[in-house]
C-alpha positions as a Markdown table, in Angstrom:
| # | Residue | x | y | z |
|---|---|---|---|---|
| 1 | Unk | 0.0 | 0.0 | 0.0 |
| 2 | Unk | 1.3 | 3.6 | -0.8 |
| 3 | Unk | 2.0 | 5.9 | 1.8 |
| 4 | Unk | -1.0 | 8.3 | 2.9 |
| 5 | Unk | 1.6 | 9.9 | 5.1 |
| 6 | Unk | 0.5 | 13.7 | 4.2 |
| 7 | Unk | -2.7 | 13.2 | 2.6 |
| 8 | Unk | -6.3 | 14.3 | 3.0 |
| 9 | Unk | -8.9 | 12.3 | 3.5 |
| 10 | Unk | -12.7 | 12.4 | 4.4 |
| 11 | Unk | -13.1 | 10.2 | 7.3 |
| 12 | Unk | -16.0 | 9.2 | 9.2 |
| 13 | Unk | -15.6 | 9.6 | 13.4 |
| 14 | Unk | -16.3 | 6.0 | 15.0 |
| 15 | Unk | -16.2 | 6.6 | 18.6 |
| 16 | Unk | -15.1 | 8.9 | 21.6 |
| 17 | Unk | -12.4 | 8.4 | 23.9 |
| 18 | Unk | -11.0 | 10.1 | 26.5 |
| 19 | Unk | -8.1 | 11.0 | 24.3 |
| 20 | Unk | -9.8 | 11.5 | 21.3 |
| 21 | Unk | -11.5 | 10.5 | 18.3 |
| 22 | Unk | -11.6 | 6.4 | 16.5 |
| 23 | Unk | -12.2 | 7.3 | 12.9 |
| 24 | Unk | -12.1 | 5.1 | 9.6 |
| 25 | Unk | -10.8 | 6.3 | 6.2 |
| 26 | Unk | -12.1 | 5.6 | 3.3 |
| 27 | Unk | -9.9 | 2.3 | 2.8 |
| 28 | Unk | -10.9 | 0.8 | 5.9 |
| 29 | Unk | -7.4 | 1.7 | 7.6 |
| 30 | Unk | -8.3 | 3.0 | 11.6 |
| 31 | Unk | -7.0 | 6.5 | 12.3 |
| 32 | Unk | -6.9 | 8.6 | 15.6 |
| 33 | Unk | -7.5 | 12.1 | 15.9 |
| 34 | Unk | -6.3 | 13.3 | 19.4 |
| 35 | Unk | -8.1 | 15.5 | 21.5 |
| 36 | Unk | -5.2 | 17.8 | 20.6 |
| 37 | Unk | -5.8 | 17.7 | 17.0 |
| 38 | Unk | -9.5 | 18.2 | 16.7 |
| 39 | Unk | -10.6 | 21.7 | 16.5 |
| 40 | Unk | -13.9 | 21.3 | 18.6 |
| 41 | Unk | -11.9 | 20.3 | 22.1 |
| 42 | Unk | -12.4 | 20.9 | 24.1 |
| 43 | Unk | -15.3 | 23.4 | 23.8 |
| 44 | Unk | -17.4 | 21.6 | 21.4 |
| 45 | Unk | -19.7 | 18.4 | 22.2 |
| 46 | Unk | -17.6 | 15.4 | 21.4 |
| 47 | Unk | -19.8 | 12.8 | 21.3 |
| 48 | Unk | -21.8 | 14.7 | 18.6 |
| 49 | Unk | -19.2 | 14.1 | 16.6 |
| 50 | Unk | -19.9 | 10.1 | 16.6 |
| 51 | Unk | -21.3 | 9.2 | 12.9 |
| 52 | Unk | -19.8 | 12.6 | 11.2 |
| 53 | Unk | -17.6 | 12.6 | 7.9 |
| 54 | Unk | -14.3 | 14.9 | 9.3 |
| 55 | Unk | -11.8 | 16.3 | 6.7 |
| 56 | Unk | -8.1 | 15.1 | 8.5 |
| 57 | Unk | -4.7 | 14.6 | 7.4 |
| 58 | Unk | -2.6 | 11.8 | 8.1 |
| 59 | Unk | 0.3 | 12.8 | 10.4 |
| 60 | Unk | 1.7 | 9.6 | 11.1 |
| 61 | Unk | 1.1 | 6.4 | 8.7 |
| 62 | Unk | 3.6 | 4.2 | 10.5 |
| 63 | Unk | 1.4 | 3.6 | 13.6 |
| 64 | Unk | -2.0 | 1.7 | 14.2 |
| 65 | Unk | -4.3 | 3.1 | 14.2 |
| 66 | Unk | -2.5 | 6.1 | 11.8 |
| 67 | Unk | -2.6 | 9.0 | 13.3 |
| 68 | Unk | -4.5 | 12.4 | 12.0 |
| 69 | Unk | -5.0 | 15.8 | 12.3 |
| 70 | Unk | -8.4 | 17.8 | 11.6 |
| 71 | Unk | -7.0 | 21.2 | 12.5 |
| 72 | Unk | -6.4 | 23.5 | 9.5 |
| 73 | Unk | -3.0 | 24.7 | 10.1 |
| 74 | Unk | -1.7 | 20.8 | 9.9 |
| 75 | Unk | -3.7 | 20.5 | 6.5 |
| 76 | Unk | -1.9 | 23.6 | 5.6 |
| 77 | Unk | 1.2 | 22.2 | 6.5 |
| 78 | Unk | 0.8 | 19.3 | 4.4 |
| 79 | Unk | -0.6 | 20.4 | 1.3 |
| 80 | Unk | 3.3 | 22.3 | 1.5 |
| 81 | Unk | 4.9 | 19.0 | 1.8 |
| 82 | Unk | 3.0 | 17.2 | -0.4 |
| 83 | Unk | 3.9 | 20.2 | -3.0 |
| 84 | Unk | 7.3 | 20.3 | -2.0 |
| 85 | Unk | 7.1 | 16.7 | -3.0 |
| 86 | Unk | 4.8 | 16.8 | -5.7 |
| 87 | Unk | 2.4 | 14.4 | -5.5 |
């Protein structure tokens, strides 16, 4: 499988833990958005967010689950990289 380390993906929010968000990309693969990474925490009602499509970007494709980012400023980041990279 190709690396999706950079890249943007709608994904659909699973569950709520104390930590964060379980979320599934498109492909099946699990992903984690931490509480840090989520732009409604810790103001916004998390558990709302259970059966919602997020946009995120995949900070870290080497753990399980993959590790994601739905802040702006990280997609922002990586739309750079993948650029610099072009792809």
């Amino acid at each position: 499988m190709p690396s999706t380390l950079h890249q943007e993906y709608d994904v659909r929010v699973l569950a709520v833990r104390p930590w964060g968000l379980d979320v599934l990309l498109p492909d099946g693969t699990a992903g984690l958005i931490d509480n840090t990474k989520d732009p409604r925490w810790p103001d916004g009602d998390q558990q709302a967010a259970v059966g919602t499509v997020v946009r995120a970007v995949v900070l870290d494709d080497e753990r399980d689950p993959v590790r994601m980012s739905a802040l702006d400023d990280d997609r922002a980041v990586a739309r750079t990289l993948r650029g610099a990279a072009g792809r």
